[in-house]
N, C-alpha and C positions, 0 to 999 in steps of 0.2 A: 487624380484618381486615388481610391484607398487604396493603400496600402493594403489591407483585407482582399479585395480583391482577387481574385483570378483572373487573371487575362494573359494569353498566351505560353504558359507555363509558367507565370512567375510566381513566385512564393504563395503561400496562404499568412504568413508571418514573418515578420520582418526579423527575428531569430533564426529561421532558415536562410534568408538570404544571407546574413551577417557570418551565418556557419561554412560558406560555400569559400574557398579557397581555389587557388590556381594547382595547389596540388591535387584537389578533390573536385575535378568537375560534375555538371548534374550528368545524370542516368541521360542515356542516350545520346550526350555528347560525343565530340571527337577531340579526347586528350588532345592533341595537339594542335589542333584547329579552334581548340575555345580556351585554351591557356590566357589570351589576349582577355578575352570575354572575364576571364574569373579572375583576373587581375584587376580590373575595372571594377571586376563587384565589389572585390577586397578595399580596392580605396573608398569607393560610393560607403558600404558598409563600414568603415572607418568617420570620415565624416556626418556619416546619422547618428554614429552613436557620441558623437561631439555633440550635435543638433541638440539629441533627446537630451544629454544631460545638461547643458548652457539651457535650455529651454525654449529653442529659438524654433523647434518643431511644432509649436503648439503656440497658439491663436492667443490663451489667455494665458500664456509665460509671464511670469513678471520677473525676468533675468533679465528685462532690459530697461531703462527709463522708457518717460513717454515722446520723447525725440524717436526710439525706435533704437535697435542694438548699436550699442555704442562703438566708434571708429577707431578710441583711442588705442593706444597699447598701455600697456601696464607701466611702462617707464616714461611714456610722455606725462599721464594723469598724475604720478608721484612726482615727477620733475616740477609738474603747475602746482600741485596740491602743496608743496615745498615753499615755492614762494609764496602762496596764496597764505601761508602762515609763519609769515617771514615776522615782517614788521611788528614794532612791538612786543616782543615775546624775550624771554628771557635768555640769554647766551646756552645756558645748560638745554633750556628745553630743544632750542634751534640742534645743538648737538645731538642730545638725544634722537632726534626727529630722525636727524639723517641718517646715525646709526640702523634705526629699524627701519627707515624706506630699503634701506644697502642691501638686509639681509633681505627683506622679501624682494626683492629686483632681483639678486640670485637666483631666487628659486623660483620666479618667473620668468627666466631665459629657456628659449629652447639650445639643444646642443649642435648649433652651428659650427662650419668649419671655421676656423681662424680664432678661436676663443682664446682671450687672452689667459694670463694667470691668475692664478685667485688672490695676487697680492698685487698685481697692476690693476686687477678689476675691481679691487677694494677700495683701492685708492682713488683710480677713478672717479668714483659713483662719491666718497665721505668728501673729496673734495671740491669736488666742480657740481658733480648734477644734481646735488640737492643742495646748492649753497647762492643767496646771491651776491654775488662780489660786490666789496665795497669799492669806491672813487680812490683810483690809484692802487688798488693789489694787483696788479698783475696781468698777464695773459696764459692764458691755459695752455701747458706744455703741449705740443704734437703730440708725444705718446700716449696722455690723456684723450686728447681729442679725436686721435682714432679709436683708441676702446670703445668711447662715448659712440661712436659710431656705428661702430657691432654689436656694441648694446642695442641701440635703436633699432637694430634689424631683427635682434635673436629675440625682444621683449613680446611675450606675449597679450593676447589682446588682455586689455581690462575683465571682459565680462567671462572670460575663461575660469576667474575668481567663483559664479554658479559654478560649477563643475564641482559637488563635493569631497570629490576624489582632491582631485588639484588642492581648495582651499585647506584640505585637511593635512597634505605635504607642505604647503607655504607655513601654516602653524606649529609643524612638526619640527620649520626652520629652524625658528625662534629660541628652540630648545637647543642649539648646538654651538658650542664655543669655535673659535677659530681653530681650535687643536682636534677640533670631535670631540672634546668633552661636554659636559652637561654645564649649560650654563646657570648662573645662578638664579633663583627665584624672583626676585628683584627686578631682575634682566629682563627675563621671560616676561612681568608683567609687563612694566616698560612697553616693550616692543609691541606686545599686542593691544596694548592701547592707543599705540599712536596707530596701528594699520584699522583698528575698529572705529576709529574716528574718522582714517583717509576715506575708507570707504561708507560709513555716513555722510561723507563730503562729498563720494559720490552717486549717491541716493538723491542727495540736496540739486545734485546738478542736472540730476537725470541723464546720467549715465546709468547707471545703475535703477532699476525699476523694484528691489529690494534690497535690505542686507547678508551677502552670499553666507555669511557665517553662525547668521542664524540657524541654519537648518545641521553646522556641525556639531557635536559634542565632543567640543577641547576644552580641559580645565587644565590650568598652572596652579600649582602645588601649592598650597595654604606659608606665605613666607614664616617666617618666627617672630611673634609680636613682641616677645621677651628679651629681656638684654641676656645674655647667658652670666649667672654670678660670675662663672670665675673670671671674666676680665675686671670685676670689679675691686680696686687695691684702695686698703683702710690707709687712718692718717696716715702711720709710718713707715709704710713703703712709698704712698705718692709723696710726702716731705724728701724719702733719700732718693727718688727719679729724679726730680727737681733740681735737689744738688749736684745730680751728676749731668745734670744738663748742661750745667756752666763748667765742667772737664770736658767737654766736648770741642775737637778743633785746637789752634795754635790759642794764645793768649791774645796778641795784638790784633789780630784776623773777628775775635769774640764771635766765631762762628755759633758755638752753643750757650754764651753770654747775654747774646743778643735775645734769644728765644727764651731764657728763663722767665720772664714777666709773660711771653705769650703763653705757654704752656702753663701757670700758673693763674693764669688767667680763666682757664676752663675749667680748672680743679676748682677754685675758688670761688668764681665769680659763676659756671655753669656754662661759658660761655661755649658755640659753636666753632670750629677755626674758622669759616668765615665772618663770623663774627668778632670774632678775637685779633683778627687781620686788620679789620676798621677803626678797631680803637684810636677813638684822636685826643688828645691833652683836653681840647678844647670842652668834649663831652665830660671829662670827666670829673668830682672834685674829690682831691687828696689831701685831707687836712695831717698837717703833722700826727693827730693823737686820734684816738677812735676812726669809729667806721666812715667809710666815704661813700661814692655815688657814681651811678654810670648810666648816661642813657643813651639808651643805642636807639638810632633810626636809619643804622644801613648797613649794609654787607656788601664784602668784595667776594666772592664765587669765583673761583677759578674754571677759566672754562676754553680760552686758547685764542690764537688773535682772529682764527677764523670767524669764530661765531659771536664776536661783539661790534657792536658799531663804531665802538671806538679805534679796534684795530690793538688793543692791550689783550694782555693774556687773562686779566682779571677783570667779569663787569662790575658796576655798580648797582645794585640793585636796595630796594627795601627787607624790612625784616622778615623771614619765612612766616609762609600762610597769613598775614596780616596785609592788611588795603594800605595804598601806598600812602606817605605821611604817618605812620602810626608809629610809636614810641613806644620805648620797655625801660622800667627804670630798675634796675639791676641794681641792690646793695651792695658792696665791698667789705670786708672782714679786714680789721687793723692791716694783719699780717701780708695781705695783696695792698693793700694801699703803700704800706711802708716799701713793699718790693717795688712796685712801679713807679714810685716817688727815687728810689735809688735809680733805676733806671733810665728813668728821663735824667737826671744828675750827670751819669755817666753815660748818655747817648745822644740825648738832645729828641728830638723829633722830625719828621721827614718835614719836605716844604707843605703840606698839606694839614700838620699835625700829627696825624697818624704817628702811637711810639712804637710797633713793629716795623723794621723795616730791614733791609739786605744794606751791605755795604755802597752800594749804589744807589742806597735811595727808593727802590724797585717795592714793590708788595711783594712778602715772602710767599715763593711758590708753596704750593702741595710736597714736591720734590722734595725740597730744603729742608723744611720742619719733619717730615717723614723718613730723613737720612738721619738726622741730627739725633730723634727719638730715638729710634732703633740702635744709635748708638749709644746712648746716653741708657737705655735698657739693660743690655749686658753691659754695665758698667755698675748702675744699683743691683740688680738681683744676683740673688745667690743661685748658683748651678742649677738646685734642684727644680729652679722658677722660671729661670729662660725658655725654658724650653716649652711652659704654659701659655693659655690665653690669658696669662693675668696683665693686663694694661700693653696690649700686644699691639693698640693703633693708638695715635694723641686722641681723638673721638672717645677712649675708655677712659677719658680724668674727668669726660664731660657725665660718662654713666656714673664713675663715682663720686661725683659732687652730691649730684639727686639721690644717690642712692645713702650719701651721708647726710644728706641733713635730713632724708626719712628717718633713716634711722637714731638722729638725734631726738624725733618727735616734732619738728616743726609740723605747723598746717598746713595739708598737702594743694590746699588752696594757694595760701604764700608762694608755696614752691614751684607748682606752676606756674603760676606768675612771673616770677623771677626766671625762672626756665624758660617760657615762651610755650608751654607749651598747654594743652586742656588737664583738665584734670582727669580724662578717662584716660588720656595717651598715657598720663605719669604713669597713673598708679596699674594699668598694664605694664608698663616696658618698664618702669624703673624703679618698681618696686622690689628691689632687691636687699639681700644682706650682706656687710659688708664682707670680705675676704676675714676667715674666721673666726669671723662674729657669731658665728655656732657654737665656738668653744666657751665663750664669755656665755652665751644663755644657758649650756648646758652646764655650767659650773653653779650659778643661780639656780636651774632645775633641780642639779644634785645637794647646795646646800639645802633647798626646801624640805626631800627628802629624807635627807640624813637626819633633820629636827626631829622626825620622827623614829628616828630608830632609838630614839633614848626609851627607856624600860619607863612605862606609867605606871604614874601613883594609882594602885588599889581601890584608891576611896573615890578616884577622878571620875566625876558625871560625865559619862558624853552629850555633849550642847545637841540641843535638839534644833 
């Protein structure tokens, strides 16, 4: 029957009947006698308007594949769409992935009783339900595997995703740090590309009969494609960072000894710290006198033992954005060949080659090099500097390499090259000047200047 309809008092409008309450029964009723009655309506009335908005009201909805509305819930399809982009993929991205399925599985639970905390349900979901265990990790704690269970009950359906009320709260997620603060833009995209893809995947599967986010207007904030100058430090502040990298830690221990070739290594040579981490003897050649050579064809990525197949904290991967097998042949400057030539002297190399390494032999963590920096920081600047962005993370010797040999004049061809990177990315982000080197162009601006304030000769032509 339509709904239009009239038959037996019942609405002309499905707005009237959705307005009708147990507090508010129809005319001619008996308040007490039809409370039951408007209570019923209130839920009928509730699930239509779930109906009309998922789509599922209407003949030619495309809210659902052509299987017909889909059974899943939102946390089985993320649990499969998990594995289903398991294999082969890179350690970071695997991580990545699970972080953004975490946060929208949040904000597709309904609020059931027994709901755990938000830092066992964190845990939960990053470690067990989007991950697939490697041969021999373990078995998943009970406390995990009941959350995982509550999850499973409180997860709403998949196609609740139409609803663009809903999708525009799940995207809203995206934006909030674990603290309630604003996360960072980076983040933000991140997340929503890996949820704009799950649900492509489930377009593809026919669950989904379109893309629910289509029809919303969420943008994430245009990131900053620029390096900010002031982390950028000229010669001779990155020369005294360096030195005081080797004051860092005991003597015998060479806690910050050990890391002066890697950290110079980025200044010098451009390199990334994952890249800088792989460095092996074998790649590279150090002649006593002049320049030398380095060809990278791999990177260690730090990424946890979760999400590699090897079960190390660090994977192995190829060089960023490059097809696997491809090579970068990276020059060396005397002054890094001589350092890493003394280094391997005084440290030898791990069993693998590689000349960074921890006391143990290990790939130097993120942790490690990131402690050592920061102290080795306030150890070169002067007060007034610490306190700046100037070379505030190891990643800032990699901006000011590129941003020094622009500013030497090399071709910015060469330099990407050597950088790894295109020639639009350089001369966007790292086209910078060094820490200031404004004052050196402004001294040049003002002697041009000042030529001219000398008194002319009288008889002087002006050149036409």
């Amino acid at each position: 029957m339509d709904l239009k309809e009239r038959h037996d008092g019942a609405a002309s409008d499905p707005g009237e009947l959705l307005c009708l309450s147990p507090a508010q029964p129809r005319g001619g009723g008996r308040p007490d006698g039809g409370s039951a009655v408007a209570g019923l309506a209130g839920e009928f009335g509730a699930e239509l308007v779930r109906a009309i908005r998922v789509g599922l009201a209407e003949v030619s909805s495309s809210g659902h594949g052509a299987r017909g509305p889909s059974q899943l819930s939102w946390y089985e399809f993320a649990a499969e769409y998990a594995r289903a982009h398991w294999s082969g993929r890179a350690a970071k991205t695997r991580d990545e992935v699970s972080d953004a399925l975490t946060t929208v599985t949040q904000a597709m639970l309904w609020d059931l009783p027994g709901r755990p905390s938000g830092q066992l349900l964190r845990r939960a979901l990053r470690h067990w339900a989007f991950v697939v265990p490697r041969p021999g990790q373990g078995e998943m704690p009970v406390e995990d595997r009941l959350v995982l269970q509550w999850v499973a009950k409180a997860s709403r359906p998949l196609v609740d995703l139409s609803d663009p009320v809903l999708a525009r709260d799940v995207l809203e997620s995206l934006r909030r740090k674990l603290d309630g603060g604003e996360a960072a833009v980076e983040t933000m995209r991140r997340k929503r590309k890996v949820l704009v893809h799950a649900l492509h995947y489930a377009v593809e599967r026919g669950e989904l009969g379109s893309h629910p986010l289509k029809r919303v207007r969420w943008r994430v904030p245009k990131p900053a494609v620029t390096v900010d100058p002031r982390v950028v430090a000229n010669p001779y502040q990155a020369r005294d960072l360096l030195d005081a990298v080797s004051y860092v830690g005991g003597y015998r221990r060479a806690r910050g000894r050990r890391l002066v070739g890697f950290f110079a290594g980025m200044y010098y040579a451009g390199l990334r710290p994952e890249e800088a981490v792989a460095v092996a003897l074998p790649d590279c050649r150090l002649p006593s006198t002049g320049w030398g050579r380095l060809i990278l064809h791999r990177t260690r990525p730090q990424a946890g033992k979760r999400w590699t197949d090897s079960g190390e904290f660090h994977d192995e991967r190829g060089l960023k954005n490059r097809p696997p097998g491809e090579t970068r042949v990276v020059p060396l400057p005397p002054h890094l060949v001589a350092m890493w030539r003394e280094h391997v002297a005084t440290f030898g190399t791990a069993d693998d080659g590689r000349l960074f390494f921890t006391e143990q032999g290990r790939v130097i963590s993120y942790g490690t090099y990131h402690r050592v920096w920061h102290e080795s920081r306030d150890l070169a600047l002067p007060p007034a500097l610490t306190g700046t962005p100037l070379a505030k993370r190891p990643y800032d010797l990699r901006h000011s390499a590129l941003s020094t040999w622009l500013c030497a004049g090399a071709d910015p061809a060469e330099v990407a090259q050597r950088a790894g990177n295109s020639v639009e990315v350089l001369l966007t982000r790292y086209a910078k000047c060094l820490y200031d080197r404004q004052s050196i162009n402004n001294q040049r601006i003002e002697g041009l200047l000042s030529s001219y304030d000398q008194p002319r000769d009288p008889g002087e032509q002006d050149e036409e």
